[in-house]
LOTOR-454022 format. One record per residue (C-alpha): chain; z, x, y. Coordinates in nm, 4 decimals, decimal comma. Example, Ala and Ser with C-alpha at 12.3 -4.5 7.8 and 13.67 -1.06 7.14 Angstrom:
(site A; (0,7800; 1,2300; -0,4500))
(site A; (0,7140; 1,3670; -0,1060))
END
This chain:
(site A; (0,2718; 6,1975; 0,3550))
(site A; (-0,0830; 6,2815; 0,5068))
(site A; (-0,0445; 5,9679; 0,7172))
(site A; (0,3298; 5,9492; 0,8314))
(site A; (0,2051; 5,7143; 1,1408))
(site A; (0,1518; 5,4591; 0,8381))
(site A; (0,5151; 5,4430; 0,7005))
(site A; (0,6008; 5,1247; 0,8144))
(site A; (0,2709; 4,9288; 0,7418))
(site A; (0,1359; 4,7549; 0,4369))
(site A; (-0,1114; 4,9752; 0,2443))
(site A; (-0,3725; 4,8321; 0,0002))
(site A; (-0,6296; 4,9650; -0,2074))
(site A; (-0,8872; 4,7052; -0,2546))
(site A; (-1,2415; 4,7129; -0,4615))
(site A; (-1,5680; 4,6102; -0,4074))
(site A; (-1,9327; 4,6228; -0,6862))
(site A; (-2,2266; 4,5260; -0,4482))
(site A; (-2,5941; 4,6229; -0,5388))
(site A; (-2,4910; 4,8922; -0,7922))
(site A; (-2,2138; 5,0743; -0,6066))
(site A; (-1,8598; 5,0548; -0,6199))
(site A; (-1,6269; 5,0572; -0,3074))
(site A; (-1,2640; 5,1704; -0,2668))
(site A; (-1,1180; 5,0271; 0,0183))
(site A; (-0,7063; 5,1627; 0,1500))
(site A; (-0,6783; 4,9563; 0,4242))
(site A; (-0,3285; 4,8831; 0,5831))
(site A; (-0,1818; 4,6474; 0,8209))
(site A; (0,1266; 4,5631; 1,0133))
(site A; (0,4192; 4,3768; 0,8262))
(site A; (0,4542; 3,9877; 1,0512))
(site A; (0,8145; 3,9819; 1,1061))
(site A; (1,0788; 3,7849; 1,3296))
(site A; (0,9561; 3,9606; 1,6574))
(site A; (0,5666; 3,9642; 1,5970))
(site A; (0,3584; 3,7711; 1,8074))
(site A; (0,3877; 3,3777; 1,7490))
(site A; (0,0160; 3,4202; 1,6645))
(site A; (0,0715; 3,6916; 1,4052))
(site A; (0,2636; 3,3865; 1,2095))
(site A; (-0,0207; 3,1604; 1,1808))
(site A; (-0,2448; 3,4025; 0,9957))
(site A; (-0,1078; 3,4232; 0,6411))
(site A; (-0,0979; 3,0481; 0,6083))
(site A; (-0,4642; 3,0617; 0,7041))
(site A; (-0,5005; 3,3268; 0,3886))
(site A; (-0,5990; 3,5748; 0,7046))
(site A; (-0,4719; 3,8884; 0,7627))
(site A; (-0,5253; 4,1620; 1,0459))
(site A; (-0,6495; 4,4561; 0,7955))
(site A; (-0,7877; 4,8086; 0,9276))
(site A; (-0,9254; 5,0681; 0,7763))
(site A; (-0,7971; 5,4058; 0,6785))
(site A; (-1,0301; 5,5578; 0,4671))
(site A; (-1,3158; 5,4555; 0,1688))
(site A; (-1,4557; 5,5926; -0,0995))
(site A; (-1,8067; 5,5053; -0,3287))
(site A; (-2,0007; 5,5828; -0,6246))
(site A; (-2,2997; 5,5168; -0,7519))
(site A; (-2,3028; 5,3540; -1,1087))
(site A; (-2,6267; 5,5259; -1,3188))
(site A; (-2,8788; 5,4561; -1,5388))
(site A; (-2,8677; 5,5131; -1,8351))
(site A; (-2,4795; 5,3810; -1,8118))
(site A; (-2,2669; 5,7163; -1,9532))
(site A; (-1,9654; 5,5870; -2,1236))
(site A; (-1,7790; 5,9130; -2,0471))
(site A; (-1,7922; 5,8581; -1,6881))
(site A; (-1,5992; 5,5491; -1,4882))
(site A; (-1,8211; 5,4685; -1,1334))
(site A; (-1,5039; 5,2808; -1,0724))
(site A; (-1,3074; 5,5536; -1,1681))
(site A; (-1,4885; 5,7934; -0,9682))
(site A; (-1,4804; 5,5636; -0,6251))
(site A; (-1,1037; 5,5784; -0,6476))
(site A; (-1,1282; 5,9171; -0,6760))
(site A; (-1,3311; 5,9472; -0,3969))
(site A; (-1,0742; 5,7546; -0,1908))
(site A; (-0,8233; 5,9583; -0,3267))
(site A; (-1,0359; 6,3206; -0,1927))
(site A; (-1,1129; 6,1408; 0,1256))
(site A; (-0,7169; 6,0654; 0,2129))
(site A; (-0,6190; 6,3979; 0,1176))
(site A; (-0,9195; 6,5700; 0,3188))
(site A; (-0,8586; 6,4285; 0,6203))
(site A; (-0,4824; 6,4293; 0,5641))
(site A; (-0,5232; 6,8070; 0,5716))
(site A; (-0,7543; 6,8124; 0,8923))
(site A; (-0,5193; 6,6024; 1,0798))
(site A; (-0,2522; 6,8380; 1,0502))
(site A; (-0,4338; 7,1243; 1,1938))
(site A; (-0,5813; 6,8882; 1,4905))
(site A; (-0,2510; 6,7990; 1,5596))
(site A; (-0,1638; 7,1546; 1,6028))
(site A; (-0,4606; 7,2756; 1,8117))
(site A; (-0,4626; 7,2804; 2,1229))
(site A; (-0,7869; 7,1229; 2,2005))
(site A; (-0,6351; 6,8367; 2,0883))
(site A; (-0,4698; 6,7816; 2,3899))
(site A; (-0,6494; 7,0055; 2,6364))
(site A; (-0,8838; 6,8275; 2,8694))
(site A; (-1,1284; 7,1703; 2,8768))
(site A; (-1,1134; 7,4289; 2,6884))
(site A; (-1,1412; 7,8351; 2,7706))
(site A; (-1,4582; 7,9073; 2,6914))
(site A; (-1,4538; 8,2319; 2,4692))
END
């Protein structure tokens, strides 16, 4: 998993269509259980939840309208490219040392 610091969270992809453009949301949050805070508990009978984001995707939908190609489709695939990108890029920050360096040698 790109993400292993999200294995015990809720993951969600949600959608959005505003002004011609389609949205791909994965968003997570933290599961309310018997030790979260007392006002964690209130939330989900509000309909409220703490979500953050992880990572988004778009497309554009076109004119003419091609009915080969899926904006919708291509957002989530977007998403999908995004995740996987910076997946990858985390795991080499993690390994570098400038990661954790306060200054680095100067080459």
């Amino acid at each position: 998993m790109f993400y292993s610091d999200l294995a015990n969270t809720i993951l969600e992809v949600r959608e959005l269509f505003q002004d011609g453009v389609y949205y791909a949301f994965l968003q997570m949050r933290t599961p309310i259980t018997v030790y979260s805070r007392p006002e964690m508990h209130v939330l989900p009978t509000q309909n409220v939840g703490l979500w953050q984001l992880v990572a988004s995707g778009y497309a554009e939908e076109e004119q003419p309208i091609d009915l080969n190609r899926s904006p919708r489709l291509d957002a989530l695939k977007n998403l999908q490219l995004e995740i996987e990108k910076q997946g990858s890029l985390k795991k080499i920050w993690d390994r570098w040392e400038g990661s954790r360096r306060l200054v680095l040698d100067r080459p």
